[in-house]
C-alpha positions, 0 to 999 in steps of 0.5 A, spaced: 864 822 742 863 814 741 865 812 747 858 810 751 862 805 756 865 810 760 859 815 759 855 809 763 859 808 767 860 815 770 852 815 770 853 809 774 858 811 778 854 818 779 847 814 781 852 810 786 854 818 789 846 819 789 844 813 792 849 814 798 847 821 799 840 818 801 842 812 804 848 816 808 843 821 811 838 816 813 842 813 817 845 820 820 837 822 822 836 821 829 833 814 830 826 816 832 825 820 825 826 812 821 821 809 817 820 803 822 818 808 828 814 813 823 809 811 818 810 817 813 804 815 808 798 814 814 801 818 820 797 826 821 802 832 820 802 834 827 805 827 829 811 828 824 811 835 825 812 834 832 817 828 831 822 832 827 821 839 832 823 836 838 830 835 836 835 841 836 840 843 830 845 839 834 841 833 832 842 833 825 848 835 824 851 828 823 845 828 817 848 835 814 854 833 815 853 826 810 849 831 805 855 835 804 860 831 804 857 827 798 856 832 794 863 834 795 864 827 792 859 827 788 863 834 785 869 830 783 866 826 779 862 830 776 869 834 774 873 827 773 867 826 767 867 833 764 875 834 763 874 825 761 869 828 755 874 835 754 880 831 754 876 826 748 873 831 745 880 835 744 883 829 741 877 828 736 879 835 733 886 835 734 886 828 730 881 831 724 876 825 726 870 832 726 871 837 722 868 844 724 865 848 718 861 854 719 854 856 717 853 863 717 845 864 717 839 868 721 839 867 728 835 869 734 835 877 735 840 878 729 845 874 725 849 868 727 855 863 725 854 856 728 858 850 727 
C-alpha cells in the first residue's frame, strides 16, 4: 500500500521472533545435546541418536515450552501487521486513493469478474 517502512519493519520484527524462537529453545535443551558437547556434522547417528534418547519428555518440556510461547508471540505480530495492512488499505479505498473496476472476462472452469 506504499507504506515499505512499516512492511520492513514488521518483517524485521517477525525475523527477531524467529530468531528467538531458535535461540529460546537452544538454550531450553538439556546441556549435553548443545554443539560444544555434540558435533552434529561428524559425530555417527547412533551417538546422537543415544544422546537425545537418553533423556524423557520432562526434559524437554522447558524447550516445548520456549517453542510455543514464541509462536504465540509470533502470532500477535503476525495479526498486529494484517490488521495494520487492512486498516491502510480500508483508508486507500474509503479516500478513492484506488479505484476498483470490474473486468468481466473467461476465468478458470467458467466465467469470471475480477478487479
Amino acid at each position: 500500500m506504499g507504506d515499505t517502512a512499516s512492511g520492513f519493519g514488521f518483517l524485521a520484527l517477525d525475523l527477531v521472533v524467529v530468531a528467538g524462537t531458535f535461540v529460546g529453545v537452544y538454550y531450553s535443551l538439556p546441556a549435553d545435546l548443545h554443539f560444544d558437547n555434540i558435533n552434529y556434522l561428524n559425530d555417527s547417528f547412533s551417538t546422537i541418536s543415544n544422546a537425545w534418547n537418553n533423556h524423557n519428555f520432562v526434559d524437554y518440556l522447558p524447550a516445548i515450552g520456549a517453542f510455543l510461547g514464541d509462536v504465540i508471540v509470533d502470532q500477535f505480530v503476525r495479526h498486529w501487521a494484517a490488521s495494520a495492512a487492512r486498516s491502510e488499505a480500508t483508508n486507500r479505498v474509503d479516500s478513492s486513493a484506488v479505484k476498483f473496476t470490474p473486468r468481466l472476462g473467461v476465468g478458470f472452469m467458467g466465467f469470471n469478474i475480477s478487479y
